[in-house]
C-alpha positions, 0 to 999 in steps of 0.5 A: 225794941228801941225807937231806932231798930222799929224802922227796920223791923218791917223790912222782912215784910216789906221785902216779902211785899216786894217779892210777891209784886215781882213773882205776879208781874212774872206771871202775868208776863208768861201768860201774855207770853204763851198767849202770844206764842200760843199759834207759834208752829212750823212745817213738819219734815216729810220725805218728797217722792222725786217728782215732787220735789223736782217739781217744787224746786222749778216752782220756787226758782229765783225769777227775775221777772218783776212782780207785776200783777194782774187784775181786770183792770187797771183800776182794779190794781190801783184800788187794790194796791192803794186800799191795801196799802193803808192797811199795812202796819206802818211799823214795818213798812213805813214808806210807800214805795217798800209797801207797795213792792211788797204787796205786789210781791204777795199779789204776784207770787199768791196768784201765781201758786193759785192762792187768793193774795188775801188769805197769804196776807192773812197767814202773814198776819199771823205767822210774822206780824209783816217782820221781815226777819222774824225767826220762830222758837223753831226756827222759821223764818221770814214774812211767811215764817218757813222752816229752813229744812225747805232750803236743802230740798226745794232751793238752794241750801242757803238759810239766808235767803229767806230773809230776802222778802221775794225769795221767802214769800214765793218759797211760802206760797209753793209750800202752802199751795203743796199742802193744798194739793195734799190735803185735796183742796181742804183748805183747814187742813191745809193751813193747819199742815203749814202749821204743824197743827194739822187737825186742830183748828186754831190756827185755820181760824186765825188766819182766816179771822185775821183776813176777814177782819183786815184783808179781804176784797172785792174788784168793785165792791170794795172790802167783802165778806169772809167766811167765819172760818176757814172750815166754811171756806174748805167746805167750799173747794173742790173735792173737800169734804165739810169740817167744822172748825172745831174738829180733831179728827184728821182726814186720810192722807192722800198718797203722794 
């Protein structure tokens, strides 16, 4: 081999080099990619008996009432709205006022479906990272991140509105508030439900892990504690039975 072929003889070898890096930047990549989507889910498909859904269909009805919600006190509500506001990523909501709108929307539309606001801005948390126009793999969509099968039977049929920031977070609160009412006031399963991964406990404890390391509160008392998981909060509601957040065993259906 003579002294201008010896350049390129390394080249095979250091194209190979080259195709090493790049096939271990790809795998690095799917993993942070699954690890990302690792929680990613939607809620199942399941007939409605007709009460119910007539039911849900008046529940998620457009109002026009502005979402005004209610505290103790006045003060109350400014400390809410104010602390809570500051924790909002800025990305996505970077002006005060659509921050505020939007947490009234939330606080509002929680209460209203007998859900802690807290827990939704849990969910919300790790269903869409606060993106307005999130769509899912499996096509859920908005803050709250539902499955547009939702539309044609409790709304109006139109997928687009569940991009309006109302419209999705009220359709959102009524499904879980349902899944809720199923599960007899467990709240793990009910959560894992909304998921599509009822019985596994992943997802429960996101959403509460994500509350409790960001959106919990107390009137007066500033930031409270929460449950470690949200087993510990089932354990608490009403007719629930205890379950550890570790547990696959599904309870019976309640009939419907």
């Amino acid at each position: 081999m003579n002294a201008r072929s010896a350049p390129h003889a390394g080249k095979p070898v250091e194209q190979q080099h080259v195709w090493r890096c790049v096939a271990r930047i790809a795998a690095v990549l799917l993993l942070l990619g699954t690890a990302r989507t690792a929680l990613a889910g939607a809620q199942q498909y399941e007939p409605l008996s007709d009460s119910v859904r007539t039911a849900l269909s008046a529940a998620v009805r457009e109002d026009r009432t502005p979402p005004e919600p209610k505290f103790a006190t006045a003060l109350d509500k400014a400390n809410w709205l104010a602390s809570m506001s500051e924790r909002l990523p800025i990305r996505h909501k970077p002006d005060y006022q659509s921050r505020i709108e939007f947490l009234k929307t939330v606080h509002y539309e929680s209460t209203r479906a007998g859900l802690d606001p807290q827990l939704v801005l849990g969910l919300i948390t790790v269903e869409s990272g606060f993106k307005k126009y999130a769509v899912s793999s499996a096509g859920a969509r908005g803050y709250m991140q539902v499955m547009p099968f939702w539309t044609r039977l409790i709304g109006n049929g139109d997928v687009r509105t569940l991009f309006d920031m109302r419209t999705n977070i009220r359709m959102g609160c009524v499904i879980l508030r349902h899944y809720l009412d199923l599960e007899q006031g467990n709240l793990f399963l009910a959560l894992g439900r909304y998921n599509g991964s009822r019985g596994r406990a992943e997802y429960p404890n996101a959403v509460m892990a994500a509350a409790r390391s960001k959106w919990l509160w107390e009137a007066e008392k500033g930031p409270a504690a929460v449950p470690a998981s949200a087993a510990s909060v089932a354990s608490a509601a009403p007719a629930t039975a205890p379950m550890q957040p570790t547990s696959a065993s599904p309870a019976p259906h309640p009939r419907r």
